[in-house]
C-alpha positions as CSV (number, residue, x, y, z in Angstrom):
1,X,0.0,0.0,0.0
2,X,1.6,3.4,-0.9
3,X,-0.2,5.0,1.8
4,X,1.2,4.8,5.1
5,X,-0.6,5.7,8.2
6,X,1.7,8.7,10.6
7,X,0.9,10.2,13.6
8,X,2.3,12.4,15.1
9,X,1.1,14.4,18.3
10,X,2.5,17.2,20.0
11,X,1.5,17.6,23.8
12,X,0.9,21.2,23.9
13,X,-1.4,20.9,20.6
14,X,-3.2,17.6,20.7
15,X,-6.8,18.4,21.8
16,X,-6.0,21.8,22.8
17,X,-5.8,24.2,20.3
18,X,-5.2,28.0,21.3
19,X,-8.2,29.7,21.4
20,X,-8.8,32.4,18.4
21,X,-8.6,36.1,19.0
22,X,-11.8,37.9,20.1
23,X,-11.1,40.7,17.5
24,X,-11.5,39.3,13.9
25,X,-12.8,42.3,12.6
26,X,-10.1,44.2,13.6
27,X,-7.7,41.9,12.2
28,X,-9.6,41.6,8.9
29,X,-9.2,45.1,8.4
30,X,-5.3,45.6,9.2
31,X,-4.7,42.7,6.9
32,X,-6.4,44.6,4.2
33,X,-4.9,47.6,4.7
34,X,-2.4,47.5,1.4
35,X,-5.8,47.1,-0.6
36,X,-7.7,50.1,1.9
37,X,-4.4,51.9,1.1
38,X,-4.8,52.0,-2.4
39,X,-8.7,52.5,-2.8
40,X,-9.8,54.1,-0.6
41,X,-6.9,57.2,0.1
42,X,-8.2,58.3,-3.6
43,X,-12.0,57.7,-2.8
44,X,-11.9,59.8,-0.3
45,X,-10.2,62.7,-2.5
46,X,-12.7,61.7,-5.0
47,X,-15.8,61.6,-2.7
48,X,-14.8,64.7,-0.4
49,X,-17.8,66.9,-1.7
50,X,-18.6,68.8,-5.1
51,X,-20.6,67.6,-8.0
52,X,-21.7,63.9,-9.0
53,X,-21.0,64.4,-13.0
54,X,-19.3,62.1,-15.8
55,X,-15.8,63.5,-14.5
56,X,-16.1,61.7,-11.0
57,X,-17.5,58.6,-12.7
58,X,-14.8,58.2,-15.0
59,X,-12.3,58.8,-12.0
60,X,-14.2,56.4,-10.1
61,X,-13.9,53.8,-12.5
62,X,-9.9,54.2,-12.4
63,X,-9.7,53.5,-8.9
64,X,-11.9,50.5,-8.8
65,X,-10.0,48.8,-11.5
66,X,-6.4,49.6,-10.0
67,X,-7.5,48.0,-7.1
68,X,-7.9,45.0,-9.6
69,X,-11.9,44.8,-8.9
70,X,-12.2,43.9,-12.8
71,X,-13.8,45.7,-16.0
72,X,-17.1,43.9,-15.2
73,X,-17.6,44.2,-12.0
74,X,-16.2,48.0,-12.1
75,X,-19.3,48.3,-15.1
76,X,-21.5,47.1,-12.4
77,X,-21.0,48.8,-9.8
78,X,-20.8,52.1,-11.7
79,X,-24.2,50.6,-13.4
80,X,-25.6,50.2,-9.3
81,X,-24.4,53.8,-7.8
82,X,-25.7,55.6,-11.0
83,X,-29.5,54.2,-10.5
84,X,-28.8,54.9,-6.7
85,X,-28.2,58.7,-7.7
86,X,-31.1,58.5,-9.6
87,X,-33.5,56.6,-7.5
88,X,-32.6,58.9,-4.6
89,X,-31.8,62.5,-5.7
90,X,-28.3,62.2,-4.9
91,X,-26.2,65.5,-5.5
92,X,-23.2,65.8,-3.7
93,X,-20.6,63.3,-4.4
94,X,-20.0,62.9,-0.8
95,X,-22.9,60.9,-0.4
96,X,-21.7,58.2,-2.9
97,X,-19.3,56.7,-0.8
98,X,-21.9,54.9,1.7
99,X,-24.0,54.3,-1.9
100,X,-20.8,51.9,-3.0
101,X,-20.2,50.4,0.1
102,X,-23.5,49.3,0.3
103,X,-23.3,48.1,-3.8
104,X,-20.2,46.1,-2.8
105,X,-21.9,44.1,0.0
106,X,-24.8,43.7,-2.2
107,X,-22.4,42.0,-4.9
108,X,-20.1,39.8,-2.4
109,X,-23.2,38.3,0.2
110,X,-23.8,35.8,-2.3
111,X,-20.3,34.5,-1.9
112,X,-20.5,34.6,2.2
113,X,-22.2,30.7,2.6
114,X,-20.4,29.3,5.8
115,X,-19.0,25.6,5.3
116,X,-20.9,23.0,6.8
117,X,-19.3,19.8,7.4
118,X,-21.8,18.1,9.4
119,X,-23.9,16.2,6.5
120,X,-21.0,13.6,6.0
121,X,-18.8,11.6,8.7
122,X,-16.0,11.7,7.4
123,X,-16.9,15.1,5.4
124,X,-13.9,14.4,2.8
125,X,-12.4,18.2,1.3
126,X,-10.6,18.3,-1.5
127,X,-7.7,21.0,-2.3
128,X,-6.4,22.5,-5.3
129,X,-4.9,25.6,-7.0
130,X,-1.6,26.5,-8.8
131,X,1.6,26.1,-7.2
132,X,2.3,28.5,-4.5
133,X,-1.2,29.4,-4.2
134,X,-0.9,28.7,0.0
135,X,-2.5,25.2,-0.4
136,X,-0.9,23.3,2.5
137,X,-0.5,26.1,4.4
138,X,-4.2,26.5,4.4
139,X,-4.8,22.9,5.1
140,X,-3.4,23.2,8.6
141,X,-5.3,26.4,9.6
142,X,-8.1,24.6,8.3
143,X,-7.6,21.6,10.8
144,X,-6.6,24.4,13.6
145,X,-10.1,26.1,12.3
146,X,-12.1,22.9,12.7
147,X,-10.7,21.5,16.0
148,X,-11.8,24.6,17.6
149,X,-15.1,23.0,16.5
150,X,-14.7,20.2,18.2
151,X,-13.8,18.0,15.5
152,X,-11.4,15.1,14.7
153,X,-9.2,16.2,11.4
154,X,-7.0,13.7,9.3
155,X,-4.8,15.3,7.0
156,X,-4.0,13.5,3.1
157,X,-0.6,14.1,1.7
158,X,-1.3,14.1,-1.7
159,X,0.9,16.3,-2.9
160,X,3.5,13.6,-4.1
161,X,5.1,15.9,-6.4
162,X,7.2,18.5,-4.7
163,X,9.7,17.2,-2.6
164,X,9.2,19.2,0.4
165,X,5.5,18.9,0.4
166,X,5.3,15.8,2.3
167,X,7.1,17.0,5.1
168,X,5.6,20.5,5.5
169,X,2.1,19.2,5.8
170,X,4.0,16.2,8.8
171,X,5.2,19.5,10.2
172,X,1.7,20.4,10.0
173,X,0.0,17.3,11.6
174,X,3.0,17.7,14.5
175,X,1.7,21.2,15.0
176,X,-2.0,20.7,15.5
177,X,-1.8,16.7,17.0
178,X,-3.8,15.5,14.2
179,X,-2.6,12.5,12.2
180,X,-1.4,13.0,8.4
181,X,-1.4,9.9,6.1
182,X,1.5,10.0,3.6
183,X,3.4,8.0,1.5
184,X,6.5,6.2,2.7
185,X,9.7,7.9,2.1
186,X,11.4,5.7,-0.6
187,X,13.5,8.3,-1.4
188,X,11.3,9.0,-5.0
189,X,9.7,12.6,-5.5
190,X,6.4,11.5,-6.9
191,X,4.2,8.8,-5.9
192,X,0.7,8.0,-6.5
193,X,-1.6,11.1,-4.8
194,X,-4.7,8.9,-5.5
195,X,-3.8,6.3,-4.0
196,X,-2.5,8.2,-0.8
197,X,-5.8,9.9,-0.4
198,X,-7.8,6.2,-0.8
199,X,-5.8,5.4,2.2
200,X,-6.8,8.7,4.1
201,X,-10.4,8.0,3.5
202,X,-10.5,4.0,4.3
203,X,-8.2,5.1,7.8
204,X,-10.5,7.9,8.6
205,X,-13.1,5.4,8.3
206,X,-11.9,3.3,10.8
207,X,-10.8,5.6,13.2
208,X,-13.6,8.0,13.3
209,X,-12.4,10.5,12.2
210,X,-14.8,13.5,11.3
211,X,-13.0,15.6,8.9
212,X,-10.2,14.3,6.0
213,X,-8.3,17.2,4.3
214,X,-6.7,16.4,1.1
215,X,-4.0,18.4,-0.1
216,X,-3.1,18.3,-4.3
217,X,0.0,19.3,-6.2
218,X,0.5,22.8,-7.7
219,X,-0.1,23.0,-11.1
220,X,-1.3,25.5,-13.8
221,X,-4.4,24.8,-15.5
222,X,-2.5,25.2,-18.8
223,X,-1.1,21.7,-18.2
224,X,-4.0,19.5,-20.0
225,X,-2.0,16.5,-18.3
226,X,-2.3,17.3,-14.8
227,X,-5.4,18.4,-15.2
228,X,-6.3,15.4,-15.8
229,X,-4.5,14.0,-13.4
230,X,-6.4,15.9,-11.0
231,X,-9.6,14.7,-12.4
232,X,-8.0,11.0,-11.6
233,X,-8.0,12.0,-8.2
234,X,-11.0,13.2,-7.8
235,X,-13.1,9.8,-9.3
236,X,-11.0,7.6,-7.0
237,X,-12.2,9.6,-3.7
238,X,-15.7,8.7,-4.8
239,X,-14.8,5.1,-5.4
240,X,-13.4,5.2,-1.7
241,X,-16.4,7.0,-0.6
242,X,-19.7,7.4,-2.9
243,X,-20.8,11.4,-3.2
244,X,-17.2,12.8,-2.0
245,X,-15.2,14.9,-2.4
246,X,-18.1,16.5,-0.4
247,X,-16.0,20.2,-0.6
248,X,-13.7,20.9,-3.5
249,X,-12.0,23.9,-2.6
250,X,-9.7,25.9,-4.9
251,X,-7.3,27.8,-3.2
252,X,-6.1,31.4,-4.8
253,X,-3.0,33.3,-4.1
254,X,-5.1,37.5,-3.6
255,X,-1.8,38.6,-5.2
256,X,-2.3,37.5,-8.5
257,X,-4.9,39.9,-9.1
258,X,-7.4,39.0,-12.5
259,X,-5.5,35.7,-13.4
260,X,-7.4,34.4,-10.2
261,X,-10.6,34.8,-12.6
262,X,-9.1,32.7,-15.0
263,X,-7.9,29.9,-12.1
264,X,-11.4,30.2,-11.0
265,X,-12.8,29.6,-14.4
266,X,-10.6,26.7,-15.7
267,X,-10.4,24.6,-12.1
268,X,-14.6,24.6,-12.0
269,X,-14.5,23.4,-15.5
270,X,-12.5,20.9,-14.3
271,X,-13.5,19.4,-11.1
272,X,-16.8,21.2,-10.5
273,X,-15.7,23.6,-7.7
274,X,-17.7,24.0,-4.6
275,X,-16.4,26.8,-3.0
276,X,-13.0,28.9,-2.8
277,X,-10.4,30.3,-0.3
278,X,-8.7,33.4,-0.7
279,X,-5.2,33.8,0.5
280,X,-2.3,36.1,1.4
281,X,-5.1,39.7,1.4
282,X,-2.5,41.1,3.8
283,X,0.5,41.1,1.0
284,X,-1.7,42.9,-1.3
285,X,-3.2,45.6,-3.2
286,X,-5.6,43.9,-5.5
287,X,-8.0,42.9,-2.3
288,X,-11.0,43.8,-5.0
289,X,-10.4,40.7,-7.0
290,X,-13.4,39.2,-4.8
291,X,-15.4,42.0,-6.7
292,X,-14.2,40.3,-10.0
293,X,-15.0,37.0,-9.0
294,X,-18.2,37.4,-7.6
295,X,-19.3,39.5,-11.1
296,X,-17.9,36.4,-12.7
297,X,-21.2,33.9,-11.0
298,X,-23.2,37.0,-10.5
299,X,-25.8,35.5,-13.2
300,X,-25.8,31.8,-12.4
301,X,-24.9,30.1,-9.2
302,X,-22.1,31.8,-6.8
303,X,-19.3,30.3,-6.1
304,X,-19.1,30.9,-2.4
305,X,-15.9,32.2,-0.8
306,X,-15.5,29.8,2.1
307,X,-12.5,31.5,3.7
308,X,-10.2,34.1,3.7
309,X,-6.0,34.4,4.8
310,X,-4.9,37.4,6.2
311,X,-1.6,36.4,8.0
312,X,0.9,34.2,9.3
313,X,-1.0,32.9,12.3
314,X,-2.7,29.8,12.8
315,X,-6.0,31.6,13.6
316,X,-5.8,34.1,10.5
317,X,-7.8,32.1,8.1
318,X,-11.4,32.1,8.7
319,X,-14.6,32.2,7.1
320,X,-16.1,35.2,4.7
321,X,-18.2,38.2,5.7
322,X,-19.2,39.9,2.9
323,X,-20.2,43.2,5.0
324,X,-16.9,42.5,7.7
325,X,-14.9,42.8,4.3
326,X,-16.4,45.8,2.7
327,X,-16.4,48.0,6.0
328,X,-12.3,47.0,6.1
329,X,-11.9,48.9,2.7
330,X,-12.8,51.9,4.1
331,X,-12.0,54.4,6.7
């Protein structure tokens, strides 16, 4: 069996995870502040007072789309604050700036669906995304994020690929006391991920285990081959466990701005995505890429944003508020 069952369980970690801070919203909106920086500093120029006329809507839509919020969902929102002028008499540009907060929560709420992992035991989530996208860095925030639940996490190495995957995600497993399953170290950079995670599922299985969290390789999806690979991986989780993966998450890297549109695009096409998380805000200017990919499933069925990174910690990836988010835009 290529899959070999490791545990590993630190005594300060196992069944005691820290407790998150009480703050969150605070956080949330120091993490954004490279993206507040940029969008708001010249909003507030722009929105100071004086006339609403072509002018400030033409500036406005520079802004929005430097802070990467996309030519479609900049068209919308300029689309939503001009019947808002209309609608209620606005004059003074001033008064715009609580119309487009209030036009950005409208356009991300749809994206703010909490995870539930309760229908399933175990509730099997699959991970993917383009290499250094954060993808087993989020797994072990996730299992930090669900133990504070209360529940049992096994972790899937299925990165086989990159050499050092393997043991960050072991490092991982040390750090919260949850066990990882993993091939055996023969010494050979790339096993068989499919058959790693088969293993994860049949052990979780027997061991009661509430939550599996499978991590994927990198890869672009211009590379029709692992694409497909991926694909491979998905149809053998649901021969080792009928309906799963339950979540297939792709994970996106905030700092790569409109290409995540693209990632988002090509990955559904591909596995049928279920939900996304959003990393690294805190590095970055382009925070309104969420915009962009909320305008992208505006028309048909969102594609929710299940969590969000903004830092290093353990604690700093959790679940998306649409409102929380806008409000940390803006002073």
């Amino acid at each position: 069996m290529p899959g070999i069952f490791k545990s590993k369980n630190s005594p300060e970690a196992a069944g005691h995870p820290s407790a998150p801070s009480a703050n969150w919203g605070a956080r949330v909106r120091e993490g954004l502040s490279r993206t507040r920086d940029n969008l708001d500093r010249r909003l507030s120029g722009l929105f100071g007072g004086g006339k609403i006329d072509e002018a400030l809507y033409e500036e406005l839509e520079t802004i929005l789309l430097t802070a990467d919020t996309g030519v479609n969902a900049t068209a919308w929102l300029l689309d939503e604050l001009r019947g808002k002028v209309k609608r209620n008499g606005l004059t003074d540009a001033a008064q715009l700036k609580g119309a487009l907060q209030e036009a950005l929560v409208a356009l991300l709420a749809p994206l703010a669906q909490p995870l539930r992992t309760d229908a399933n035991k175990p509730f099997i989530i699959m991970l993917a995304g383009v290499n250094g996208a954060g993808k087993t860095t989020s797994i072990g925030k996730l299992a930090h994020h669900f133990q504070l639940q209360g529940r049992t996490v096994l972790l899937a190495a299925g990165d086989t690929f990159r050499a050092a995957a393997r043991e960050q995600l072991m490092a991982w497993g040390v750090r919260n006391g949850v066990a990882v399953i993993a091939q055996e170290n023969s010494g050979q950079q790339k096993g068989d991920p499919a058959a790693v995670i088969f293993d994860a599922i049949n052990a979780a299985k027997a061991r009661g285990i509430d939550i599996v969290l499978a991590d994927t390789a990198g890869r672009l999806a211009t590379q029709p081959h692992l694409m497909e690979e991926i694909k491979k991986v998905k149809r053998v989780i649901a021969k080792a466990e009928p309906g799963a993966p339950h979540e297939t998450l792709l994970v996106l890297d905030a700092n790569t701005g409109q290409n995540a549109v693209t990632q988002v695009q090509a990955f559904d096409e591909a596995l049928g995505l279920t939900g996304l998380i959003v990393t690294k805000l805190d590095g970055t200017a382009k925070g309104g890429v969420i915009a962009a990919i909320a305008r992208q499933r505006q028309q048909k069925s969102p594609l929710p944003i299940r969590f969000i990174g903004i830092g290093e910690g353990l604690d700093d990836l959790r679940p998306f508020v649409a409102r929380e988010f806008v409000e940390a835009l803006f002073d």
